[in-house]
Structure formats: structure tokens, C-alpha cells
C-alpha positions in Angstrom: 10.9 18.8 11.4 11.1 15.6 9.9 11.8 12.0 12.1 13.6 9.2 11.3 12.1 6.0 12.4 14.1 3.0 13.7 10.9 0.9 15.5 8.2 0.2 13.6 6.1 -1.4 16.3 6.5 -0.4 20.3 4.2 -0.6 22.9 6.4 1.8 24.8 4.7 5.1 24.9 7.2 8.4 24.2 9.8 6.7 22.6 11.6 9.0 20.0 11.8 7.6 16.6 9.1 4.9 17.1 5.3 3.8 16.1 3.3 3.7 19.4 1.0 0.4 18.2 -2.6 1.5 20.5 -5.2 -1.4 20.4 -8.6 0.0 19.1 -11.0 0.5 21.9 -8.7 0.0 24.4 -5.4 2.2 24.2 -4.8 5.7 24.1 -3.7 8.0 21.5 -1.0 9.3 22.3 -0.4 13.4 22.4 2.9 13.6 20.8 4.9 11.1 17.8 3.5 9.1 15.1 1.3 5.7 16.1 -0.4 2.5 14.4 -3.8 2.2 15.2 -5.9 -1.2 14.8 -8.3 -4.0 15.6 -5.9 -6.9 16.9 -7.3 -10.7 16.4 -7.9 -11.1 20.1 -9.7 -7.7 20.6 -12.6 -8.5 17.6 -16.1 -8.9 18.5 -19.4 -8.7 16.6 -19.3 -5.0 19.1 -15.9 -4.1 18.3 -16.0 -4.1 14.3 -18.5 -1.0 14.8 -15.3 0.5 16.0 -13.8 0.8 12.1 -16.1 2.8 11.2 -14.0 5.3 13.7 -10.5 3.9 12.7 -11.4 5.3 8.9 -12.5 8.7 9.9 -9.4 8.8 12.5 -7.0 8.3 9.6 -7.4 11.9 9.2 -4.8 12.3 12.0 -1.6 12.8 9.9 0.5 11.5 13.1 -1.3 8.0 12.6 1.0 6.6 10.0 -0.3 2.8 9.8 -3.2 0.3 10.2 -2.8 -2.3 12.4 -1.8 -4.6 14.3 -4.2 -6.2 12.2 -4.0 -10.2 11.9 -5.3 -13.4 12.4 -4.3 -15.9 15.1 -4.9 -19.7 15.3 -4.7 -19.8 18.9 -6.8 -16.9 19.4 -10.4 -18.2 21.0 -12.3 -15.7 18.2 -13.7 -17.7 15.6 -11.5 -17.7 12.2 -14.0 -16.4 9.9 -14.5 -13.2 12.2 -10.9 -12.5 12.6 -10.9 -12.6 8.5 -13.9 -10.0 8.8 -11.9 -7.8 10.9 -8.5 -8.2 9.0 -10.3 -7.4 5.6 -12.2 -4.8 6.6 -8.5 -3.4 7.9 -6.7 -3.8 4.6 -9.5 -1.6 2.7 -9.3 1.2 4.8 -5.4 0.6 5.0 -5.5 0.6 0.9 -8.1 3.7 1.0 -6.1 6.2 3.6 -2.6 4.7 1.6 -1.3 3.5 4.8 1.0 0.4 5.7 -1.1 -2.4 6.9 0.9 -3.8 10.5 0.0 -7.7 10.7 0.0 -9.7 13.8 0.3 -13.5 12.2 0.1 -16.8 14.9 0.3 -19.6 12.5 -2.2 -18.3 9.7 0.7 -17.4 7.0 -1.0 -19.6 4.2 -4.2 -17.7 4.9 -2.6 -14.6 4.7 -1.2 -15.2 1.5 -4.7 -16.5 0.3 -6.0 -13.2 1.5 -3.2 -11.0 -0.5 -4.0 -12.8 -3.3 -7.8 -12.0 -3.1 -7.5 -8.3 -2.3 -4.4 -7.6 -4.1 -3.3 -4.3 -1.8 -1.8 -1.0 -2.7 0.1 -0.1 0.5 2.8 -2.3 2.5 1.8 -5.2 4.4 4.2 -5.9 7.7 4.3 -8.9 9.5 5.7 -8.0 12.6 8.1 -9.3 15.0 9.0 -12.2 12.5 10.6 -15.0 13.7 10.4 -17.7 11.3 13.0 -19.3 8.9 15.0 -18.5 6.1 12.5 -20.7 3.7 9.1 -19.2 5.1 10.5 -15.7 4.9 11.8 -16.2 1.3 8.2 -17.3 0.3 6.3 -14.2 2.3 8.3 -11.8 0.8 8.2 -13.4 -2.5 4.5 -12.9 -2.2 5.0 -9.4 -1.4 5.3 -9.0 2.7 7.7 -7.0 4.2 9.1 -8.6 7.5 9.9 -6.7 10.8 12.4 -8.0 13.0 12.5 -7.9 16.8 14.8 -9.0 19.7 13.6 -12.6 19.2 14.8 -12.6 15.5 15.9 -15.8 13.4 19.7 -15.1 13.2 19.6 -17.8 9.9 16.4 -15.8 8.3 18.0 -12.3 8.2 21.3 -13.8 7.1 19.5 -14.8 4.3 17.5 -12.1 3.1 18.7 -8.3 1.8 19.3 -5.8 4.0 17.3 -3.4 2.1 14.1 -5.2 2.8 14.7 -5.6 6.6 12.4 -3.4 9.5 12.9 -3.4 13.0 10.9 -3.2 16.1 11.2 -3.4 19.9 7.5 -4.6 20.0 6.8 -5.8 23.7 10.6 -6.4 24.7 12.3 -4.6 27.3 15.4 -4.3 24.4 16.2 -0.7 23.0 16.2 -0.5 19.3 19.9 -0.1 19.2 20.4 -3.2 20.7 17.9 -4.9 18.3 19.9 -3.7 15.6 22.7 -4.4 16.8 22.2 -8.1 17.4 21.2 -7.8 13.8 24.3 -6.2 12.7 26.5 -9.2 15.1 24.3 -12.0 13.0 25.0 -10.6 9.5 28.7 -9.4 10.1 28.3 -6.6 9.4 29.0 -2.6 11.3 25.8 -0.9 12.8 26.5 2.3 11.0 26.2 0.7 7.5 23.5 -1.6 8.8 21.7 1.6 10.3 21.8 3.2 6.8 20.2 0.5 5.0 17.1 0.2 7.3 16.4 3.5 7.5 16.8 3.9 3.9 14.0 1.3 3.5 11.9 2.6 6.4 11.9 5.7 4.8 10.7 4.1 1.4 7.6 2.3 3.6 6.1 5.2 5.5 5.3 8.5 4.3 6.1 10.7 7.2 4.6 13.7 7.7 7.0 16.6 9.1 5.9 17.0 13.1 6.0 20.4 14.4 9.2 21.3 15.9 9.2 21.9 19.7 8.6 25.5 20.9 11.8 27.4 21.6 12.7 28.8 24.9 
């Protein structure tokens, strides 16, 4: 049975129509619904980028539907270079499974862009749980990011860009998805049902869901 997804990016375990984001090397996988799975800025280590050598061979798992949260973070104590290690090694195997690429970004967006530029990707890069303005989100996706919104959203930004190329996530908030949208849908002007439509529309464009099994009957 196929799923519709609404959140992108959770940290709320069993959550129907999300992606369970699990830290590599330090969450769980969960038994049940689709999940990102990735090596996030603060987590990377000379010891913890043996652990991609695992995160290619677990993209196998046709429930693990993207890479990530990837990212690089200028107040992250890891050194720079290291973090840029980690992320590129990320966006091959992203590019090599054909899976989106979920990016964590603290102040690192014209390195990201120098990075896109150099590795010239396949598959969708995210960056989550945007927040920025209308003129820094015009210029990411004009370099080819897609943005994912969150409660914290910039009411200006995602009156200024198409609602076509919008994503949505509860991330680490205590706010449903419905209500994310929803605030979305207040900002815009526009009804939730037609709102609804055009994000999943897209969302369905982005990840290639596989069809879970359906529950057993009774």
C-alpha cells in the first residue's frame, strides 16, 4: 500500500506519513515506516566516517528513502574541512543509491553552493527546516536546492516562492504537520486543501516511495 508523505524530516518515531531522520551511529532504525539515515556535522569524527561504509550497504533497505541529515555547521566545534569530508562522501553515495540528499546548513550556504557546483548531483538536495529570506531562498533554489519548511518558517520567504517547490517538516518541534501547514496556508492566503495538494504533488515528485506492506488483517 502506497503512503503519502506530509513530513519530510521528524525526529518523532511512528509517526504516519513521515521520514524518521536517525543519526548514524547513534539512533535506531526504526521497525515500521520509511526513515533518512545520515552522518550529521556534529556527530563526524575521523571514527565515525568508517561508519559510511555501512550507510552504502544499508541503502539496500527499500524503507530508507534518503541520505541525510547531511551538512556542514559553522558553529559546530568539528573542523570545517572534516565536516566537507563527511558531507561529500554523503552526496556520492546519495547520487549512487538515487536517493534525496537531507542537508542540515548553520551558516555554510555559500559553501554549499561551491560544493553543488563541484559535484554536480543527480538526486534532490533538501535543506531542511529553512528559515531564511525571500532573497537567500530565491538564490538556493536558483542553484538547484529544494527548501523544507518547518514551524519556524519565514512567513515573507514562502510568500515568495511557488507552492510547487515547497516541503514540509515537523523536525524537532512539538507542532503536528497539519498545523505546519496550516500556518503555511494562513501566510500565503490560501485554503489547506489546495495547499495540501500542491505539496504532496511535489513530495511525491522528490521521493520514490516504495509500496510498504499492508497491515495483516484480523
Amino acid at each position: 500500500m502506497s503512503e503519502t508523505i506530509r513530513d519530510i524530516h521528524t525526529h518523532r518515531p511512528g509517526t504516519p506519513g513521515s521520514i524518521l531522520s536517525v543519526r548514524l551511529g547513534i539512533g535506531s532504525i526504526p521497525d515500521t515506516g520509511f526513515y533518512s539515515l545520515g552522518l550529521h556535522p556534529w556527530d563526524v569524527s575521523p571514527g565515525t566516517l568508517l561508519l559510511l561504509d555501512q550507510l552504502e550497504e544499508m541503502c539496500r533497505d527499500p524503507r530508507l528513502v534518503a541520505i541525510g541529515e547531511a551538512g556542514l555547521d559553522r558553529l559546530c566545534p568539528v573542523p570545517p574541512a572534516l565536516q566537507a569530508e563527511a558531507f561529500t562522501r554523503q552526496a556520492a553515495i546519495a547520487d549512487r543509491c538515487r536517493k534525496p540528499l537531507i542537508i542540515h546548513n548553520v551558516r555554510c550556504t555559500a559553501e554549499l553552493m561551491e560544493l553543488r557546483r563541484q559535484l554536480r548531483p543527480t538526486v534532490p538536495w533538501i535543506v531542511h527546516g529553512f528559515r531564511g529570506k525571500p532573497q537567500l531562498a530565491r538564490q538556493m533554489t536558483a542553484h538547484g536546492f529544494l527548501l523544507s519548511f518547518g514551524a519556524r518558517f519565514n512567513p515573507d520567504t514562502v510568500r515568495a516562492l511557488p507552492i510547487g517547490t515547497l516541503l514540509t517538516e515537523t523536525d524537532e518541534s512539538e507542532a503536528t504537520i497539519g498545523e505546519v501547514r496550516d500556518g503555511i496556508a494562513r501566510a500565503i492566503g490560501m485554503a489547506s486543501d489546495q495547499l495540501d495538494a500542491a505539496i504532496d504533488a511535489h513530495t511525491a515528485d522528490v521521493f520514490a516511495l516504495p509500496a510498504l506492506p499492508s497491515a495483516p488483517q484480523e
